[in-house]
C-alpha positions in Angstrom: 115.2 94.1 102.1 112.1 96.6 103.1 109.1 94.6 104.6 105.8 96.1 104.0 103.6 97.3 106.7 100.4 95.9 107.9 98.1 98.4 105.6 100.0 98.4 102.5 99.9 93.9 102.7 96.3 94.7 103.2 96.2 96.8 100.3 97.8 94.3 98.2 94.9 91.7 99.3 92.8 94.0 98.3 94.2 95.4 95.0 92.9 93.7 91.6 93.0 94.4 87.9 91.4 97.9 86.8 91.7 99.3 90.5 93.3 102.8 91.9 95.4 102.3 94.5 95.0 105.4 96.6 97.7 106.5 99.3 99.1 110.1 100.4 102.4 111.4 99.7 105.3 109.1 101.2 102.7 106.3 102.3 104.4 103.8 99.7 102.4 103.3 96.9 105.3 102.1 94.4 106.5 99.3 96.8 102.9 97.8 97.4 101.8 97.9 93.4 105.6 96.2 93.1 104.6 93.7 95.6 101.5 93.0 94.4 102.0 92.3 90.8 104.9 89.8 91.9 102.9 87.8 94.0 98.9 88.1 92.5 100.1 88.2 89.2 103.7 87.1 88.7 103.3 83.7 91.2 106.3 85.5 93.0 107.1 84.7 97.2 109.1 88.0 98.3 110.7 89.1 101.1 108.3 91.7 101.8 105.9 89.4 102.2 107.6 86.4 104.0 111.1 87.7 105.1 113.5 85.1 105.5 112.2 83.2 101.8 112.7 84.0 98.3 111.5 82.5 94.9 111.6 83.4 91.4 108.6 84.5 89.8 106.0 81.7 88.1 104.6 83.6 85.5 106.6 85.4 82.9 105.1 88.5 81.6 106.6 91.8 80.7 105.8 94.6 83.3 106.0 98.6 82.2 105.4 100.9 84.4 104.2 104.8 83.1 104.7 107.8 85.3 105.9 110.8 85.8 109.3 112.1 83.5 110.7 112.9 87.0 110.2 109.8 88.3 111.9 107.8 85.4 114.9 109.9 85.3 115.6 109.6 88.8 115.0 105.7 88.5 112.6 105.7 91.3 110.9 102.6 90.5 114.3 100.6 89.3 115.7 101.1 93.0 112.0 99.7 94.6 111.7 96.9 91.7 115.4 95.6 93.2 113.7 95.3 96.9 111.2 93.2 95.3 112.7 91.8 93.5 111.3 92.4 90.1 112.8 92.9 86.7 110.8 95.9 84.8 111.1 96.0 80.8 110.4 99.5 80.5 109.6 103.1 82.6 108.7 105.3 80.7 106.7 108.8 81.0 103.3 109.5 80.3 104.5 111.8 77.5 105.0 108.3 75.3 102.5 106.5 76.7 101.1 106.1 72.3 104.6 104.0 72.4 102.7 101.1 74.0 99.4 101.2 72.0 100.5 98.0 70.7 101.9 96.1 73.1 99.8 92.9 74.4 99.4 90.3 77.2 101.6 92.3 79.4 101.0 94.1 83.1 100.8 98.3 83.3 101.7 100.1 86.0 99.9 104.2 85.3 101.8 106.4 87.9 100.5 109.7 88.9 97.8 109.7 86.9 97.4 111.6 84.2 93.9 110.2 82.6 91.9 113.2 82.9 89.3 114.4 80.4 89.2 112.6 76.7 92.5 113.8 74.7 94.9 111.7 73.4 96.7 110.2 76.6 93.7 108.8 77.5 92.9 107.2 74.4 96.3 105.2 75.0 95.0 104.5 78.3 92.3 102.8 77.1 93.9 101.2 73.8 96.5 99.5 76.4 94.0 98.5 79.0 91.7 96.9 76.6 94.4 94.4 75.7 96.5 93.7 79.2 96.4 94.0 83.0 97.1 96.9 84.9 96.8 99.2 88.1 96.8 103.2 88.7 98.5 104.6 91.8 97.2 108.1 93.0 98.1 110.3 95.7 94.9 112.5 95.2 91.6 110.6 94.1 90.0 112.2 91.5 87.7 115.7 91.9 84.8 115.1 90.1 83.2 112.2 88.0 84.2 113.1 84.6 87.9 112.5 86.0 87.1 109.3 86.7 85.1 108.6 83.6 88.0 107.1 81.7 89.0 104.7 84.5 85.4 103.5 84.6 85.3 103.3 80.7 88.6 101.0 80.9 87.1 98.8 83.4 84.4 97.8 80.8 81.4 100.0 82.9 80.9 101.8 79.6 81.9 101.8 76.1 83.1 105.9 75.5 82.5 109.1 76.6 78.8 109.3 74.7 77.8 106.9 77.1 78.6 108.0 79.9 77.4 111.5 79.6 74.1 110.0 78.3 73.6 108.5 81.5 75.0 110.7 84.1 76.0 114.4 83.1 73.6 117.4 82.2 75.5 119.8 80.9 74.5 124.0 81.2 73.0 125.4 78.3 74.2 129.0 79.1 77.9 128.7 78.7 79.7 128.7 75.8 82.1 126.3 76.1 80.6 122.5 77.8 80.1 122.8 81.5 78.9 120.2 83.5 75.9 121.6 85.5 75.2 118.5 87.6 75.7 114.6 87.5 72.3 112.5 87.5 72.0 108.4 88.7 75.2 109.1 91.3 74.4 106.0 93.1 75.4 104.1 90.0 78.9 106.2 90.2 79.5 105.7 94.1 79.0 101.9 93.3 81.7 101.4 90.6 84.2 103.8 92.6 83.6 101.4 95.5 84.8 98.8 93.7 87.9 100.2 92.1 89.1 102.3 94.8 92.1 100.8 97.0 92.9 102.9 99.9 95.4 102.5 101.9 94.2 103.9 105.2 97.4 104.3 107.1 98.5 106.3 110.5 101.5 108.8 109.9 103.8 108.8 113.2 104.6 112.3 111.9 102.5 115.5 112.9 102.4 118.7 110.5 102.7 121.9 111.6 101.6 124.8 109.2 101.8 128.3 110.2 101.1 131.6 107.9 103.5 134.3 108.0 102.0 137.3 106.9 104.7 139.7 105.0 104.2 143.1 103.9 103.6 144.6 100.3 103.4 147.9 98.9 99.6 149.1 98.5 99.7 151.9 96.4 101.9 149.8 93.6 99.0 147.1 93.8 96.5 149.9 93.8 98.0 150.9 90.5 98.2 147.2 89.5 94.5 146.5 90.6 92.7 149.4 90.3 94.5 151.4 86.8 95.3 148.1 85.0 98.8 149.5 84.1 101.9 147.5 84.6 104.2 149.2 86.6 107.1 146.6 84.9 106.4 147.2 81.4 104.8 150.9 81.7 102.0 149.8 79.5 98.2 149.0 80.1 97.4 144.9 81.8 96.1 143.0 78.6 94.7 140.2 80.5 94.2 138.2 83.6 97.7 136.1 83.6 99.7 139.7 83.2 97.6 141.0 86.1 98.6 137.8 88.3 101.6 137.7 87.0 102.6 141.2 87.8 100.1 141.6 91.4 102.6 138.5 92.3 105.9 140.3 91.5 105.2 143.1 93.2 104.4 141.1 96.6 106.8 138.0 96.1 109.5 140.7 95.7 108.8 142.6 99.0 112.0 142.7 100.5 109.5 141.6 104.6 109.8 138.2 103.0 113.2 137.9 103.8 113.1 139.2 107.6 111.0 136.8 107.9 113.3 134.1 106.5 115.8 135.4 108.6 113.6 134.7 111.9 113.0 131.3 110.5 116.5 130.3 110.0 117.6 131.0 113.3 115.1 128.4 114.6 115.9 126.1 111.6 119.0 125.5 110.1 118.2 123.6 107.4 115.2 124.8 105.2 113.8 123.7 102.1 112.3 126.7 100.4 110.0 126.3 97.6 109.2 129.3 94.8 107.1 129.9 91.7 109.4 132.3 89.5 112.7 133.3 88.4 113.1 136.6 90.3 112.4 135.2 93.4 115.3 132.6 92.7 117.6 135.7 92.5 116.3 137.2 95.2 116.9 134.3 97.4 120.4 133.7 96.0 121.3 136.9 97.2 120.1 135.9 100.5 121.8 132.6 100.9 124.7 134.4 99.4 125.1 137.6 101.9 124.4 135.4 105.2 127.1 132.8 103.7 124.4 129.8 103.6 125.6 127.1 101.8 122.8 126.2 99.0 121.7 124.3 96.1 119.1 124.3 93.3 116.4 122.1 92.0 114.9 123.7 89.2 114.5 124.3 84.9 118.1 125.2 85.1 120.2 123.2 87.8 119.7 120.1 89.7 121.8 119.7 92.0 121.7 117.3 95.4 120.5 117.9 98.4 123.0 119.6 100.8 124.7 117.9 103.7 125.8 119.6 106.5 124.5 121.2 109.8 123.4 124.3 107.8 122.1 124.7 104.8 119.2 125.8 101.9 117.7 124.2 99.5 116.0 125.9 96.5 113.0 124.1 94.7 111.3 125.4 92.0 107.4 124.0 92.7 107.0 122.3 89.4 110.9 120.8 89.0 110.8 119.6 92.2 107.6 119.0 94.0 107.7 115.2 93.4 110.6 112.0 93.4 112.7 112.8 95.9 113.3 112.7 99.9 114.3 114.5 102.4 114.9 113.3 106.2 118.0 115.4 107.2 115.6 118.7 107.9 112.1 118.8 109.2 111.2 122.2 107.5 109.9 123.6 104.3 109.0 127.6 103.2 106.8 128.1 101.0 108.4 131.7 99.6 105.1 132.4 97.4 102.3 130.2 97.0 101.7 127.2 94.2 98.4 127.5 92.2 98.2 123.8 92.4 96.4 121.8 95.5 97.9 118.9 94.5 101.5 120.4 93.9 101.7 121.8 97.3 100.5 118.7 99.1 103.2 117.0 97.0 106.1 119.4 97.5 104.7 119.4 101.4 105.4 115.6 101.3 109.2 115.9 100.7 109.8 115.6 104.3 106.8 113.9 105.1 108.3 110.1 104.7 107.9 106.9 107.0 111.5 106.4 107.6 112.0 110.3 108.5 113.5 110.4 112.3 111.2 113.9 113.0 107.8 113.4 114.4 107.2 117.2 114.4 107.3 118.6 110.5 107.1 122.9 110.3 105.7 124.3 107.5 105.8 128.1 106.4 103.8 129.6 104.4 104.6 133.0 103.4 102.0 135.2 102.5 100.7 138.9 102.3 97.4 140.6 103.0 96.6 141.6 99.4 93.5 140.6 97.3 96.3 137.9 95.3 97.9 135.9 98.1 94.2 135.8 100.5 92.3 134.3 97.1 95.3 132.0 95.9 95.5 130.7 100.0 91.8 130.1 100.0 91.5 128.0 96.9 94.1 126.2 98.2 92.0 125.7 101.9 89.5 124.7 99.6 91.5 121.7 98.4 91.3 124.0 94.6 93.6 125.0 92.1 93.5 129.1 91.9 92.0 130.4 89.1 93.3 133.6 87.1 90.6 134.3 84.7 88.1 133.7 88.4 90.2 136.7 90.0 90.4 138.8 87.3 86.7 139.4 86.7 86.1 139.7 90.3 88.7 141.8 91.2 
């Protein structure tokens, strides 16, 4: 049986119906939700809260949980519901969260959440939280206010969208599409997040190491790419800003510098978890594994396979198969072959090593990376704590 730690038991003190419970990658958020809808709402004594004593739960009510399609398919939250223990009628994704509209008098569990904007998830959200009781787990809070606009509409702070903008967003009247200009009455906003927010504020014995590794490319190609707007893989003029991207990224994920320096890491480091954005660079790295006679495995769109054992060994992850739902604690260091547009995916993917029962303290993360206009605006969205944005780069560039 896993005892909890002092900050997630005070997070369960803490944690009531309607709140996020907010806690980095690997600090144990599924556990301490688990925990505390056993004993707040289920009338349950566990183990993780008093070790040596155990009792059946009190209450009877049904408990789903919603998250990520990943997460359900690798049971995740079955194998933490048996440390609890606590019997779960349903995990599902947030794919068929409509599925539940119905359902009443029960307990939620949101995952990951995926409540963002208006569209039709969240109109589930709110249909099931209107008629039981329920939590949100988040690694990342929320960026701006009209992410958590549905949260604060489920916890009865307002009663849609039309009244929240009506008291807090002014909009730009020179776009075409709706753009929020700026947020009036945030006092109001910073009151209610006050009271929904759980953090779990917890010190990781772990220490991260992140180092650039700057990798060549080939200038004139991306002249030709940048500068001419014709695509030197389809011979034909760019048509847009993803074929721009899309080809500027080829042309320097594909440098063959990359895997020098792969080879200077892996004499260091014998077991590496390298994560990648496309296809070609998949190739490109089994070649690699292949002609220094590394043993490897895949997690991506098209094979997912286990981790590796071994003394030596590489592990292939495609960024969004893979950046979330599993462990690792047999290797201390990950490569990031090209970098993810996503913040939040690379924290995530960064977290696979980054786990409370890993025996490392020191965690080595590479991130390589060229000296083009792509990789330098991509890498400083990303020190921005921002998603890179195509459309951004292609008008500027």
């Amino acid at each position: 049986m896993k005892q909890l730690k002092d900050y997630q038991l005070d997070a369960v003190e803490k944690m009531h119906n309607g709140c996020i419970l907010v806690g980095g990658v690997g600090s144990g958020k599924t556990l301490t939700s688990l925990a505390f809808v056993y004993t707040k709402w289920l009338g349950g004594i566990t183990p993780l809260i008093t070790p040596d004593h155990f009792e059946r739960p009190t209450v009877q009510k049904k408990v789903y949980v919603i998250t990520t399609a990943r997460k359900r398919d690798t049971l995740d939250w079955a194998k933490e519901a048996a440390e609890v223990p606590l019997d779960l009628e349903m995990v599902d994704s947030w794919n068929n969260i409509a599925k539940y509209e119905s359902v009443k008098d029960a307990i939620f569990i949101f995952d990951e959440t995926r409540v963002l904007g208006y569209g039709s998830w969240t109109q589930s959200f709110l249909k099931i939280t209107s008629k039981n009781k329920w939590v949100l787990l988040s690694a990342t809070p929320a960026d701006t206010w009209m992410d958590f606009m549905p949260v604060f509409i489920a916890n009865g702070y307002y009663k849609n969208k039309t009244e929240f903008v009506r008291e807090h967003v002014i909009y730009s009247r020179f776009t075409k599409y709706p753009k929020v200009e700026r947020y009036i009455n945030p006092g109001k906003l910073i009151k209610i997040k006050s009271r929904i927010v759980v953090t779990m504020h917890f010190e990781r014995d772990t220490v991260q190491h992140h180092q650039n590794v700057f990798c060549d490319y080939d200038i004139d190609k991306f002249r030709t790419l940048m500068v001419d707007r014709w695509n030197i893989y389809e011979d034909e003029p760019i048509r847009d800003a993803g074929q721009l991207c899309y080809a500027l990224r080829k042309l320097v994920n594909s440098d063959p510098s990359r895997l020098d320096e792969l080879d200077k890491i892996l004499e260091t480091n014998p077991r590496i978890i390298i994560f990648y954005n496309f296809d070609y660079e998949l190739f490109i790295l089994r070649d690699w594994c292949q002609t220094h006679g590394i043993l490897f495995a895949e997690w991506n769109g098209h094979n997912h396979n286990e981790l590796p054992e071994g003394n030596d060994w590489v592990y292939l992850c495609q960024y969004t198969a893979a950046a979330e739902a599993w462990n690792a604690i047999t290797t201390n260091c990950i490569v990031f072959y090209s970098p993810t547009y996503s913040y939040k995916i690379m924290i995530q993917s960064a977290g696979r090593i980054d786990r409370m029962d890993t025996p490392y303290k020191d965690l080595y993360y590479y991130h390589l990376l060229s000296k083009s206009a792509i990789d330098l605006s991509i890498q400083k969205s990303l020190n921005s704590k921002q998603n890179f944005n195509e459309s951004r780069f292609f008008q500027s560039a």
